[in-house]
Structure formats: structure tokens, C-alpha cells
C-alpha angles and dihedrals in degrees: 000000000000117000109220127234116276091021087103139060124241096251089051091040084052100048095048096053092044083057087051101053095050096049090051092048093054104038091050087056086060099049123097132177093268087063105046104084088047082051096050093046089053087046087051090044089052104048097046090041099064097035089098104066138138115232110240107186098293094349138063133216112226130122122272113186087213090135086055087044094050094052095057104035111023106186101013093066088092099066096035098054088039087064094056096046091048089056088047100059098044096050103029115031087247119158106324143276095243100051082043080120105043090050086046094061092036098062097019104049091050085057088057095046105054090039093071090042091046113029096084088051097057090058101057115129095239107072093222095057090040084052089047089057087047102051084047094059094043101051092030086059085057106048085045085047093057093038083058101056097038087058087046093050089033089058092040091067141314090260099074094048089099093044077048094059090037085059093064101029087065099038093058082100085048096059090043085050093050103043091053090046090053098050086046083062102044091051086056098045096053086046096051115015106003087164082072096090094040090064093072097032111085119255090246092054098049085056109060082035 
């Protein structure tokens, strides 16, 4: 769902960057040692996740795995997916280093999102309403995502507002997709390693979970 270089205007661009700033920032104040590896997996989920996508006008239509990302890092989703997108960019062409910011709190603010309505769900004792919680987080990533980036290209000119309807009409798969692969996930965390979402949730939290 990356939105390309040029599509935007300079108030939008700015705004965006200014958010951007702020939620790395903040998420890397809430990183320790112990994190970063969770945080460079999710980074690495992200970036070869959404290498396959169709272009759609600015946009583009590919999966993104922030609602996952959210789950397990909260806050620290915004570096971590920043990270990706700025690789991306660099390397692929992807997006665009100067709406670096605006595609940073797209995908990134939806994952926090999700992460402080959901967190308290995955961790339900019983696995399907743990999975529920999960399919809601994935595909409501998703839904938050294109909202994000119709308001951006809505604000940018009147001339994008049908490319903006087009973005969440074509990810509707996308949200359904997500949601299954995140409950997937979820499934497989509590399984295998269920203190996974407790390591980004604060002590006091986890305790009146």
C-alpha cells in the first residue's frame, strides 16, 4: 500500500514525516536488547511480504503483516516497519523516499493500534478466541492502513479521490487474507512460544490481563 513519490502534496509529505518522527522515536524508547531480534523478524516479515504487489494509480495493492507486527511489538512497529520501507525504497523503487513518512504512519499507526484493542484477546486462554482477536488485528490493520492513505490522496486533490476509493475497494481480499494469516499466527505463537506477546505488553498490564 505504498503511496509513490510526487503523488502527494508538501503539506500532506510534511505532516506525515513530523508523525514519523514522533512514533520512532517513541517506539525506539521502548525498545530494549531483548526486542530487537522480535523487532528485526517482523521488519523481515514486513519487507518480503509486500514485495509481491499490483500497482493501483499512486498506490499499490500487496500484503503487509502490520497487524502481526503490531501484536508482538506495539510501539516498536514504527521503526521496525520503517526500516523495511526504507529498504524498500532504496533498493526497489518502492514507495518513495520522500513519502518515506506518510507510508510510515500508514502501515505503522494501524499496528498500534490494533496491538492496545487486541492485545488482551490473543492471550486468552482458549486458542479460538485468542485467533478471533488475531484475524481482527490482521485484517483490521488492513481496513485502518487503506483509510490512511484515501484521506492522504483525498487531501492531496480532488483528482485522486477516485484512485482513493479504488485503494479500499482492492484491498477488501487483503483484509480477509490477513485476518486468516494472523490468526494463523496467533494459533502458532500461543502453541510455541505464547510469552511472545507479554514482552511488549507492560508488567502492570499483563497483570490485570
Amino acid at each position: 500500500m505504498h503511496i509513490v513519490d510526487g503523488a502527494l502534496s508538501n503539506d500532506v509529505v510534511i505532516a506525515g514525516g513530523i508523525l514519523a518522527v514522533g512514533g520512532i522515536a517513541l517506539g525506539l524508547k521502548k525498545m530494549d536488547m531483548e526486542k530487537i531480534p522480535a523487532a528485526g523478524i517482523m521488519a523481515a516479515t514486513f519487507f518480503v511480504a509486500s514485495l509481491i504487489h499490483v500497482p493501483i494509480g499512486p498506490s499499490s495493492v500487496h500484503l503487509i503483516m502490520n497487524g502481526l507486527a503490531g501484536l508482538i511489538l506495539g510501539w516498536t512497529a514504527f521503526p521496525a516497519l520503517f526500516v523495511g520501507l526504507l529498504l524498500q525504497a532504496l533498493f526497489f523503487g518502492y514507495g518513495g523516499v520522500t513519502v518515506l513518512g506518510v507510508n510510515t504512519v500508514a502501515i505503522a499507526l494501524p499496528a498500534v493500534l490494533m496491538h492496545y484493542i487486541c492485545r488482551t484477546g490473543i492471550r486468552h486462554s482458549n486458542k479460538k478466541v485468542a485467533m478471533f482477536w488475531g484475524a481482527l488485528a490482521g485484517g483490521g490493520s488492513i481496513a485502518v492502513t487503506a483509510v490512511l492513505v484515501t484521506i492522504a490522496l483525498a487531501i492531496t486533490g480532488e483528482s485522486f479521490i477516485p484512485a482513493a476509493k479504488l485503494v479500499i475497494l482492492a484491498h477488501t481480499p487483503v483484509m480477509a487474507i490477513e485476518g486468516f494469516l494472523c490468526a494463523c499466527a496467533v494459533s502458532l505463537i500461543h502453541r510455541v512460544k505464547p510469552e511472545l506477546f507479554d514482552s511488549f505488553i507492560p508488567v502492570t498490564a499483563v497483570r490485570h490481563a
